[in-house]
C-alpha positions as a LaTeX table, in Angstrom:
\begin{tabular}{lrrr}
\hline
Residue & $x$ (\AA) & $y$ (\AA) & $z$ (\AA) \\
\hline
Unk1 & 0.00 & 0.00 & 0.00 \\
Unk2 & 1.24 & 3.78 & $-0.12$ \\
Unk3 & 1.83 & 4.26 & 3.24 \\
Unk4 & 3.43 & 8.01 & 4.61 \\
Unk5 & 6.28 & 6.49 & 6.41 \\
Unk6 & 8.67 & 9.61 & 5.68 \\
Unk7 & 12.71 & 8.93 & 5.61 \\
Unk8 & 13.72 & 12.38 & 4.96 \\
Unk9 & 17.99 & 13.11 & 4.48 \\
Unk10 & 17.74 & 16.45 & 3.94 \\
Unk11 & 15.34 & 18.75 & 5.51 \\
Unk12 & 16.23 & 22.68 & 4.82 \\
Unk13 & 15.01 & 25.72 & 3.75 \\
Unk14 & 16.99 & 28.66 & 2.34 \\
Unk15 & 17.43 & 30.12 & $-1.22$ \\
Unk16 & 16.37 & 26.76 & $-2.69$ \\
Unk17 & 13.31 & 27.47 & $-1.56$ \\
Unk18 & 10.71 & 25.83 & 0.99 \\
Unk19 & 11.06 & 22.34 & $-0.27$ \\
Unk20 & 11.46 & 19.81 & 2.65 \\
Unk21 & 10.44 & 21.68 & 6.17 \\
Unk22 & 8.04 & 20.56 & 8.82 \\
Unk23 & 4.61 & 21.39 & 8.77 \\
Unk24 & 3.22 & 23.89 & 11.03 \\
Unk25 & 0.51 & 23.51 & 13.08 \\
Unk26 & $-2.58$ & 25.57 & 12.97 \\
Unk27 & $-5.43$ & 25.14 & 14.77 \\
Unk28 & $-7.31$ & 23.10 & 17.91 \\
Unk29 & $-8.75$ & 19.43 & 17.03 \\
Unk30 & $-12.91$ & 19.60 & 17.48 \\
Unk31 & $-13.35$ & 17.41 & 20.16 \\
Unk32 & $-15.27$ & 14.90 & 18.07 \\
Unk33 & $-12.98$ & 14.55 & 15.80 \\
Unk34 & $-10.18$ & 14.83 & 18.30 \\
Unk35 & $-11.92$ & 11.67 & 20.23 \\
Unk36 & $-12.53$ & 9.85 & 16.45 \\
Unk37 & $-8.36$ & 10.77 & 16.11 \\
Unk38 & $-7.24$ & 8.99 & 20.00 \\
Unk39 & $-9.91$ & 6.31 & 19.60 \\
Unk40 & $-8.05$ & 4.95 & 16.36 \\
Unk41 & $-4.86$ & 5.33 & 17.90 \\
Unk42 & $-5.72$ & 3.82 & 20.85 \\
Unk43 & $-7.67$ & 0.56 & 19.16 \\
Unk44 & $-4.91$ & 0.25 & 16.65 \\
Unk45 & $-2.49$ & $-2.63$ & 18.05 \\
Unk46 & $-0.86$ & $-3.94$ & 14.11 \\
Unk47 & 2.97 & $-3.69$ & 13.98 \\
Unk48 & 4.50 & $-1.07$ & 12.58 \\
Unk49 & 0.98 & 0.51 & 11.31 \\
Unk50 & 1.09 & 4.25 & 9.62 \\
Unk51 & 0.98 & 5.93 & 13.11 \\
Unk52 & 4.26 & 3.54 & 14.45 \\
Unk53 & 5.80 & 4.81 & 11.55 \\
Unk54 & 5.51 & 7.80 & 11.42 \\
Unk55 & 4.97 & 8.90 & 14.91 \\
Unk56 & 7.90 & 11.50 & 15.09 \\
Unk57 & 6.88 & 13.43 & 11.76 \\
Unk58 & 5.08 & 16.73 & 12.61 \\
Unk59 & 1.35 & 17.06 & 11.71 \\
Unk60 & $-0.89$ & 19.93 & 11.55 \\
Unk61 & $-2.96$ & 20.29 & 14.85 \\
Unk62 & $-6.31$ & 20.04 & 12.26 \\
Unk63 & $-8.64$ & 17.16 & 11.65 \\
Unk64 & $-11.10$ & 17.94 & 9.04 \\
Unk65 & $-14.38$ & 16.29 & 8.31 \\
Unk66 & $-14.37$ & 14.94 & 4.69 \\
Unk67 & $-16.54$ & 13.70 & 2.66 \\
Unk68 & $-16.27$ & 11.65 & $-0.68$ \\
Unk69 & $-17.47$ & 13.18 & $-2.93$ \\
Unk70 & $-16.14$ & 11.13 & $-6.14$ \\
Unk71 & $-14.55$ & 7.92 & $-6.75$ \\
Unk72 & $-12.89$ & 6.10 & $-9.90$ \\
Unk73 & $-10.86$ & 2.91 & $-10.64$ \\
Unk74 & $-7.42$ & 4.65 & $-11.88$ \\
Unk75 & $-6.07$ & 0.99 & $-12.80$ \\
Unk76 & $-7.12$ & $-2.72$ & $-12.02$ \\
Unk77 & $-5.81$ & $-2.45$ & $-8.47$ \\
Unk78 & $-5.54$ & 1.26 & $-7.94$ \\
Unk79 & $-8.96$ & 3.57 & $-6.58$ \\
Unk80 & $-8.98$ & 6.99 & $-6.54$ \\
Unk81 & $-11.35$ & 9.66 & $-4.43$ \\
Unk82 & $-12.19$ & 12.87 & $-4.27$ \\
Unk83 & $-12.94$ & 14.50 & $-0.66$ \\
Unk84 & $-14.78$ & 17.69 & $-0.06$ \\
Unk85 & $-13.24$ & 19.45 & 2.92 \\
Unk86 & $-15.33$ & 22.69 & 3.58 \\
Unk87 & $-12.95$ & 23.54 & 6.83 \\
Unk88 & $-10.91$ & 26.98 & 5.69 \\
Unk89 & $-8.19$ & 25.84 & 8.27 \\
Unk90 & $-7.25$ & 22.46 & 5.98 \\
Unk91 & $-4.45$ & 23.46 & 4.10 \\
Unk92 & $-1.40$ & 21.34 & 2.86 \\
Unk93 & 2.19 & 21.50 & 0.57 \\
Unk94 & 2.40 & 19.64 & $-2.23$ \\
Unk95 & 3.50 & 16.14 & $-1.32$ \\
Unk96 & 2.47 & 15.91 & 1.89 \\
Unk97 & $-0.08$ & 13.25 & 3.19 \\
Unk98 & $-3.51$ & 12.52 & 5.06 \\
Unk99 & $-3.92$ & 10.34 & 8.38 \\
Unk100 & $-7.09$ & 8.85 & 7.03 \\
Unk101 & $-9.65$ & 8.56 & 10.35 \\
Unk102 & $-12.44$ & 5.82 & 9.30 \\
Unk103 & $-15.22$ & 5.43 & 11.48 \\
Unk104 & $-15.85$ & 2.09 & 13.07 \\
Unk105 & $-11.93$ & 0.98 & 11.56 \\
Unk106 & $-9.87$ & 1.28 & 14.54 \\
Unk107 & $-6.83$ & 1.57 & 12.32 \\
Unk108 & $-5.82$ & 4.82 & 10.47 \\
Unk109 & $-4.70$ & 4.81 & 6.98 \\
Unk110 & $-1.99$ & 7.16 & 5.90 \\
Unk111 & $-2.50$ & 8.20 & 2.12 \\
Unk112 & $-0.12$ & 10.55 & 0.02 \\
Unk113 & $-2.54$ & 13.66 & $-1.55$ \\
Unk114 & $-2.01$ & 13.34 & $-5.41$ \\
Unk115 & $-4.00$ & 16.83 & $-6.44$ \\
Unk116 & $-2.50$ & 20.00 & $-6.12$ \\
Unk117 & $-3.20$ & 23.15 & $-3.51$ \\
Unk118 & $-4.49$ & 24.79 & $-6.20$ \\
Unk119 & $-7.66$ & 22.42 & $-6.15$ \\
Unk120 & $-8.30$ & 22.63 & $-2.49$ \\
Unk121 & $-8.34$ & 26.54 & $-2.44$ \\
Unk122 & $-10.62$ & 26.73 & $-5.82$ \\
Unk123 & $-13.13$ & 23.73 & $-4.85$ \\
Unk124 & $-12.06$ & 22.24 & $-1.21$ \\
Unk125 & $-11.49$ & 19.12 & $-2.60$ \\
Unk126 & $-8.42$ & 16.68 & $-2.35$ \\
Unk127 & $-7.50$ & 13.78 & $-4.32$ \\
Unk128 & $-5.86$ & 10.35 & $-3.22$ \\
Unk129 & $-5.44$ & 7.02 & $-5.43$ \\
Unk130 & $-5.13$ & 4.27 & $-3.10$ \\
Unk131 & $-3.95$ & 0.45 & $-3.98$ \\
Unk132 & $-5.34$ & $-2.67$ & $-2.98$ \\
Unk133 & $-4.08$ & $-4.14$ & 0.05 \\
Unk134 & $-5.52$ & $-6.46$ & 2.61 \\
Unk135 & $-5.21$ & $-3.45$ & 5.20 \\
Unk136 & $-8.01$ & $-2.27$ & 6.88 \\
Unk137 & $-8.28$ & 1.48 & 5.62 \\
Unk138 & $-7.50$ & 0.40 & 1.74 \\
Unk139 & $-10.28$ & $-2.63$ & 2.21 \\
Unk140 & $-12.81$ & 0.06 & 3.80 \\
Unk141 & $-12.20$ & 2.32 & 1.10 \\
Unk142 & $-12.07$ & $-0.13$ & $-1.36$ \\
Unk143 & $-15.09$ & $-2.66$ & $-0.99$ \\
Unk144 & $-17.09$ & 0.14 & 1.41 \\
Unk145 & $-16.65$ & 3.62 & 0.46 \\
Unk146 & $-19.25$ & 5.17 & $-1.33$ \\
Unk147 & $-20.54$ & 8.75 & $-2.49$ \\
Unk148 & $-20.92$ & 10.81 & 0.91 \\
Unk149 & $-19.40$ & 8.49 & 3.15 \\
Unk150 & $-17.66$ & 10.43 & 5.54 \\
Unk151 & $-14.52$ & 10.43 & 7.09 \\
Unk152 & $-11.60$ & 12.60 & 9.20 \\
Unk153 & $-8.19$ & 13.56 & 7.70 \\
Unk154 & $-5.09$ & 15.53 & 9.08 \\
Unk155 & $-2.06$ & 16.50 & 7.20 \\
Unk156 & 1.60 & 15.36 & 7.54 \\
Unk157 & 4.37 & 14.68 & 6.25 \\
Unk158 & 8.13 & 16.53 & 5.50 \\
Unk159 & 7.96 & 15.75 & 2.03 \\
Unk160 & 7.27 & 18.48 & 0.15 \\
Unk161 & 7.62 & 21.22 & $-2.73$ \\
Unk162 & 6.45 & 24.96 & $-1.42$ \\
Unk163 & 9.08 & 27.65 & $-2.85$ \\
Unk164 & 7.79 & 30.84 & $-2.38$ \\
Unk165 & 8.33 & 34.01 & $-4.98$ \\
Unk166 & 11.64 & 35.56 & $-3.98$ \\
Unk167 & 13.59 & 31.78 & $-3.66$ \\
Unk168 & 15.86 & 31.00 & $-6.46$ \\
Unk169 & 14.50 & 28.96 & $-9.37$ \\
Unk170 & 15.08 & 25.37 & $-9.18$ \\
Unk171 & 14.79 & 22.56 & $-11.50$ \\
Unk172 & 12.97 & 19.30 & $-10.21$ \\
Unk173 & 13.92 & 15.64 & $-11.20$ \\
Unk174 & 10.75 & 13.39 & $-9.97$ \\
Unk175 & 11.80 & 9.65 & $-9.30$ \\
Unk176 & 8.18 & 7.68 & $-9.25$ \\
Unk177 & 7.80 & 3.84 & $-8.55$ \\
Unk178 & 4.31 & 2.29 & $-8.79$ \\
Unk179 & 1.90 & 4.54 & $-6.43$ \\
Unk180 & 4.84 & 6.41 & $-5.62$ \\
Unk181 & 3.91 & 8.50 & $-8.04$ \\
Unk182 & 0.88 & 9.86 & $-5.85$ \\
Unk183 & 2.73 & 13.27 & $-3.95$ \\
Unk184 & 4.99 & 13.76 & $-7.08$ \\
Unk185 & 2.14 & 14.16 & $-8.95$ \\
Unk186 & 1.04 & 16.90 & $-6.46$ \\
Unk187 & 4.65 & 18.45 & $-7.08$ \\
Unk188 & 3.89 & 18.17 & $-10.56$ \\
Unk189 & 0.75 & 19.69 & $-10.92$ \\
Unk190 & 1.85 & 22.74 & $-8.16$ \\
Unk191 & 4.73 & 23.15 & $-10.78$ \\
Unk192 & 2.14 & 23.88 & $-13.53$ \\
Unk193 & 0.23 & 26.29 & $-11.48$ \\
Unk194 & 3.52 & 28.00 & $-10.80$ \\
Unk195 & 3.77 & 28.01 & $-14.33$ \\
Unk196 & 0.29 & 29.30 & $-15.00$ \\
Unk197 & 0.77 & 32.35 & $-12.70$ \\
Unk198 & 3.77 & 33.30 & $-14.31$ \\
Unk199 & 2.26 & 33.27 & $-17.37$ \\
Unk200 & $-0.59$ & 34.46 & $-16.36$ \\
Unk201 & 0.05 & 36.90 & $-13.50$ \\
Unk202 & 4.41 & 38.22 & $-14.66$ \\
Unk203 & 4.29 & 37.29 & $-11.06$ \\
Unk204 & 4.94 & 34.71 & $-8.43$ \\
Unk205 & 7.79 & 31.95 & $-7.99$ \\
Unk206 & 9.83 & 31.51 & $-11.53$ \\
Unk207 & 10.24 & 27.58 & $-11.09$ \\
Unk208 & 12.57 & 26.10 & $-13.86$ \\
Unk209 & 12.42 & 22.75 & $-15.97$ \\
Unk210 & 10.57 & 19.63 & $-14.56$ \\
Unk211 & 11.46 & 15.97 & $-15.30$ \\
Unk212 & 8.96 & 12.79 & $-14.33$ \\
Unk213 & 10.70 & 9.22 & $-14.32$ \\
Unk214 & 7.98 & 6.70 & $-13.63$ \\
Unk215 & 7.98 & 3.17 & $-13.41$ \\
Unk216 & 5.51 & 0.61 & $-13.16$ \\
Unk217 & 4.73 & $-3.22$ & $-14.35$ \\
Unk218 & 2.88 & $-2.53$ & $-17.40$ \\
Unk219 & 1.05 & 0.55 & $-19.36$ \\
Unk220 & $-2.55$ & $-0.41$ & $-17.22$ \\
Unk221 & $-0.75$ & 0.44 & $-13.98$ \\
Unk222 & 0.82 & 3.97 & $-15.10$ \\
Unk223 & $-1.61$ & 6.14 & $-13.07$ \\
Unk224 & $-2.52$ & 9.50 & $-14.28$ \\
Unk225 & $-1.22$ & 8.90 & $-17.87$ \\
Unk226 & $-3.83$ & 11.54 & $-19.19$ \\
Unk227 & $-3.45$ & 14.11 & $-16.44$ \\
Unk228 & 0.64 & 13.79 & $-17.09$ \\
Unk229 & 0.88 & 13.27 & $-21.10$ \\
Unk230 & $-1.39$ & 16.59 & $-20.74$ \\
Unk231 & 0.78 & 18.95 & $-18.92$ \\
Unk232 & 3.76 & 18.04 & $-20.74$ \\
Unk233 & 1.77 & 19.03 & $-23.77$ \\
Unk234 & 0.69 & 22.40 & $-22.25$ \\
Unk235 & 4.23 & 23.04 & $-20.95$ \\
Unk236 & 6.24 & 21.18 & $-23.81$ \\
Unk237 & 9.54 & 23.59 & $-22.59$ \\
Unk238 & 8.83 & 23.14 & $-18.79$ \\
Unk239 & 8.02 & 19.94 & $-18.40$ \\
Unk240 & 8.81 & 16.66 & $-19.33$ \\
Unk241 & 8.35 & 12.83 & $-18.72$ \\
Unk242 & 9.78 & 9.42 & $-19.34$ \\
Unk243 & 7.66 & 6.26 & $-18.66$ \\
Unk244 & 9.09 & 3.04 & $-17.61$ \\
Unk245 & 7.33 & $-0.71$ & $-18.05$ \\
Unk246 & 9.21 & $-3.49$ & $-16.55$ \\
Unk247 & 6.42 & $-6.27$ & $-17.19$ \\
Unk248 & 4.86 & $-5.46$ & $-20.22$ \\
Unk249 & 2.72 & $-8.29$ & $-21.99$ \\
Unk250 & 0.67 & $-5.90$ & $-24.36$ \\
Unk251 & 1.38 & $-3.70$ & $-27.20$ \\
Unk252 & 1.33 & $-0.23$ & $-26.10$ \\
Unk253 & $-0.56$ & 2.28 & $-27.67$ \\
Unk254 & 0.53 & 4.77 & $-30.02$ \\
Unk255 & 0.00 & 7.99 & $-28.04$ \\
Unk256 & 2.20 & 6.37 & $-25.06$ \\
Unk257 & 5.02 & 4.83 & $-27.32$ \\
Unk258 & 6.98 & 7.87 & $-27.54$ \\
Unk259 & 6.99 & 8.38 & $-23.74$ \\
Unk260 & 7.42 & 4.61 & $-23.03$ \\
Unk261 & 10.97 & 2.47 & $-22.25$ \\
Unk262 & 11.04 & $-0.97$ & $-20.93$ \\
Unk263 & 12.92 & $-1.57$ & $-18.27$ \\
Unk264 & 14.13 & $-0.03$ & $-15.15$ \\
Unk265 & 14.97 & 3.69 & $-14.63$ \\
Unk266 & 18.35 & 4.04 & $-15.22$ \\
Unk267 & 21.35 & 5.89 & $-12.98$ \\
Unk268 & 22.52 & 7.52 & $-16.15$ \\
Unk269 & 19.34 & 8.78 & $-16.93$ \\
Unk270 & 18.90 & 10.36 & $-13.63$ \\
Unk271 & 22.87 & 11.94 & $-13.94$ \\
Unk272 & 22.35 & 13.57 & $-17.29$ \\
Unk273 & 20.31 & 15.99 & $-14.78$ \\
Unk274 & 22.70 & 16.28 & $-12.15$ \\
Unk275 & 23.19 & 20.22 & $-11.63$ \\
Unk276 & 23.58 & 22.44 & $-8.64$ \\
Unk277 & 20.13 & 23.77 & $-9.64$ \\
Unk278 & 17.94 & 20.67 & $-9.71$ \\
Unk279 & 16.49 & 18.85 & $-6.83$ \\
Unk280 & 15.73 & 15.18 & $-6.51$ \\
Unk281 & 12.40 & 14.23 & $-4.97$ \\
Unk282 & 12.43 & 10.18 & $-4.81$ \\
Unk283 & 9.12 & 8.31 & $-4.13$ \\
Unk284 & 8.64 & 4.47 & $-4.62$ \\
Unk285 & 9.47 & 0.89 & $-2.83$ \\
Unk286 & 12.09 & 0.99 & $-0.91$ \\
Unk287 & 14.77 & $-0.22$ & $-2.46$ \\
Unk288 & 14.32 & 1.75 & $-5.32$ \\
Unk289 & 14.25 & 4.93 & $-3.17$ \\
Unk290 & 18.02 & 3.60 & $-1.35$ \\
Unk291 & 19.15 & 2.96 & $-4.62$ \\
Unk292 & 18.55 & 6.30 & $-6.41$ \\
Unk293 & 19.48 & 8.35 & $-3.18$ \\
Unk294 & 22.48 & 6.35 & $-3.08$ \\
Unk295 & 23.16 & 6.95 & $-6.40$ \\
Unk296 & 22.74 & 10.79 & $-6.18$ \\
Unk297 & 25.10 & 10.66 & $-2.87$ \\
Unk298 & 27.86 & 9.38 & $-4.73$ \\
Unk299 & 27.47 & 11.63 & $-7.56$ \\
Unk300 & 28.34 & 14.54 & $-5.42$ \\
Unk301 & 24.46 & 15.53 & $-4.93$ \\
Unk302 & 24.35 & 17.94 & $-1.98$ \\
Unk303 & 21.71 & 15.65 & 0.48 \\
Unk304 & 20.17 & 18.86 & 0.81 \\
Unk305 & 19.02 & 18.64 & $-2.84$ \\
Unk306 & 17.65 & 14.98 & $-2.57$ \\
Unk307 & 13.76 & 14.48 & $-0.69$ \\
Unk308 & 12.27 & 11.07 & $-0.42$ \\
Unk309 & 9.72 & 9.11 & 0.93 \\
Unk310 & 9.53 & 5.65 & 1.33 \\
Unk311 & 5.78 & 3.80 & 0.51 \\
Unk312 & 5.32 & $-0.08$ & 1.76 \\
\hline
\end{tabular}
């Protein structure tokens, strides 16, 4: 499952910009929600479940009632929802994650938020895709959930992309495995509304090029193909992507094939953007997330410049 265990080298803020800080807290917990919140925490006994994990990462102090107010099958084992969250105190960075509070499941999910800020301040809605798992929270919300079922969330996580106008510009190199991709796709849309406001506006943060690696087993479990495929289009100078396939069986289509490579990401690929302008932000099974970090370590990457989060 995509979990928000977060494994974070290089937390900093300066003229890179506010990339990979701590959260700040905001607000008082309702006391329902605050009692839905212990309740879980108390009830959940599993080992190493989202709150073990991630029990020293800073959350906001809010816990939102949500309700779901949309819901898709992204791929054959991937769901994704939509919550309406009409509290003006929600707010969260791109990349960071929910704890997911289900009533009557005593243990809380922890799901990455793949939609952009943008979305919650225009509509109050958030997005998550969330894989199969035999795990309470991704059972409930897969064989359960339906249209205005109602739930709490809080946001975490030190994982994130929120430069603000007078940092330096920065290009971004996004490492995606599986539904790692979920808060680099965040990243990626925020990027675009950077780039939108600029355009738009002559004003705001001037963010520089953007590059998505992403890897999965085959074309049907690529999430967000349309949603990528489509900003690269709008942005062909800004932003980029390169798909990876390590188990594909079918033919892939011909609007994917230029974007497509079987097999792995690569370490080359990843140095050919090596710069002291570019930062890494890593998502994806562990190993994969070691390996490129690794990688980037020994090719004189400042750790300051590479962000990652590990999913389980």
């Amino acid at each position: 499952m995509a979990c928000a265990a977060i494994l974070t080298p290089g937390l900093f803020r300066g003229s890179a910009g506010a990339i990979c800080t701590r959260a700040a807290a905001s607000k008082l917990v309702p006391t329902a929600l605050r009692h839905l919140a212990l309740s879980s925490i108390m009830k959940s006994k599993r080992k190493a479940d989202h709150l073990e994990r991630t029990s020293s990462v800073i959350r906001q102090e809010v816990v939102a009632a949500a309700k779901v107010c949309g819901a898709t099958s992204e791929s054959p084992s991937v769901k994704s929802l939509r919550l309406l969250i009409t509290d003006k105190d929600f707010s969260f960075k791109a990349g960071q994650w929910i704890d997911f509070f289900i009533p009557g499941v005593s243990v809380v999910g922890g799901f990455s938020i793949c939609s952009s800020p943008r979305l919650l301040e225009q509509e109050r809605v958030i997005e998550l895709a969330v894989k199969y798992a035999n795990h309470p929270p991704a059972l409930w919300i897969h064989n359960k959930c339906t249209l205005d079922s109602e739930v709490a969330v809080r946001v975490g996580g030190e994982f994130f992309f929120d430069p603000q106008p007078a940092d330096a510009p920065r290009n971004l190199v996004l490492i995606a495995g599986g539904v790692g991709i979920n808060p680099l796709l965040s990243i990626l849309r925020h990027s675009a509304d950077l780039h939108r406001d600029l355009a738009n506006k002559g004003s705001g943060y001037e963010i520089g090029t953007v590059k998505l690696f992403y890897s999965a087993k085959n074309t049907s479990e690529l999430l967000f193909k349309k949603n990528i495929l489509d900003l690269v289009n709008e942005f062909p100078e800004k932003i980029a992507c390169s798909l990876h396939v390590t188990k594909q069986t079918t033919q892939i289509s011909a609007e994917l094939k230029p974007y497509i490579t079987e097999g792995r990401i690569t370490e080359k690929e990843i140095k050919d953007h090596i710069s002291k302008e570019t930062l890494f932000y890593i998502c994806g099974p562990p190993p994969m997330t070691d390996f490129f970090s690794e990688q980037l370590e020994n090719n004189h990457v400042p750790k300051e410049h590479i962000c990652f989060e590990k999913w389980w």
